[in-house]
C-alpha positions as CSV (number, residue, x, y, z in Angstrom):
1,X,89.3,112.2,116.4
2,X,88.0,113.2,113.0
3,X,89.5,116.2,111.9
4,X,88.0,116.1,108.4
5,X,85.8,118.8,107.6
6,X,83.9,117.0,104.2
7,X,84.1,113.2,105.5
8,X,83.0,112.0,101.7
9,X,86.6,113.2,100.9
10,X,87.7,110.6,103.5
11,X,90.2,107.7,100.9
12,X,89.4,104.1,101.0
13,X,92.1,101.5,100.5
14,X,91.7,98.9,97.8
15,X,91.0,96.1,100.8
16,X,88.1,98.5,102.1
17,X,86.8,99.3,98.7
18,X,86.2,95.7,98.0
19,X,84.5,94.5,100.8
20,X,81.9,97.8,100.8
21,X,81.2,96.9,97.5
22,X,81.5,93.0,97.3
23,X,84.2,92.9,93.5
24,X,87.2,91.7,93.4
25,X,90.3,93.5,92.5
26,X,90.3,92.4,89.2
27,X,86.6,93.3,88.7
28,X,87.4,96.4,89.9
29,X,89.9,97.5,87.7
30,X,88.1,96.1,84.8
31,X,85.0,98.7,85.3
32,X,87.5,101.5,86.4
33,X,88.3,100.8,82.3
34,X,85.2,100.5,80.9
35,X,84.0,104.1,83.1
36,X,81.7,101.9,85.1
37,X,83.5,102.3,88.5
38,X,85.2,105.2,90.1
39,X,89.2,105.4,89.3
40,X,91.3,105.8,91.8
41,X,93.6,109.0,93.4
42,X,97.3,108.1,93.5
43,X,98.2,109.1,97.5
44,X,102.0,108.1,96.7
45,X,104.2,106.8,94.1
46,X,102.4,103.2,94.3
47,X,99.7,103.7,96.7
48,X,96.2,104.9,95.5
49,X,92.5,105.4,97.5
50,X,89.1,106.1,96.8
51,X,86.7,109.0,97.7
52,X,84.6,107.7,100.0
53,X,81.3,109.7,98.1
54,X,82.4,108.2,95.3
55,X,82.2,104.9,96.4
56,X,79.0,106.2,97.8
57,X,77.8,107.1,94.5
58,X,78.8,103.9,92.8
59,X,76.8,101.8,96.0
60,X,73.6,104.3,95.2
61,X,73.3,102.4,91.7
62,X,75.9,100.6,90.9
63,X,74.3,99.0,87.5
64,X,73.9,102.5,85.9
65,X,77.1,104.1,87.6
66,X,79.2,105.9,85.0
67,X,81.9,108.3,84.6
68,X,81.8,111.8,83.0
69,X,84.9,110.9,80.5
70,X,83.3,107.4,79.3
């Protein structure tokens, strides 16, 4: 039952994140760097997930994806 009222809030796992979007870990973590991918939110003390609309936003155009503070 999904109890979520804004389902783009919804977190991703690194494992889920990867295959949506096809990179690897380490290319993922390279563009989080360079501002071309969306970073992370830290869920625990060494766990962290992904909004899903960002992910969404990165898939919509993923070559000229960039973040606000790069």
């Amino acid at each position: 039952m999904n109890r979520l009222k804004d389902p783009g809030l919804a977190l991703l796992r690194r494992p889920e994140v990867e295959e949506l979007t096809g990179l690897s870990r380490s290319t993922i973590y390279a563009r989080i760097s360079k501002g071309t991918f969306p970073a992370p939110i830290a869920i625990g003390p060494r766990s962290v997930g992904w909004r899903i609309a960002d992910i969404e936003a990165f898939l919509a155009s993923p070559a000229e994806y960039g973040t606000a503070d790069h």
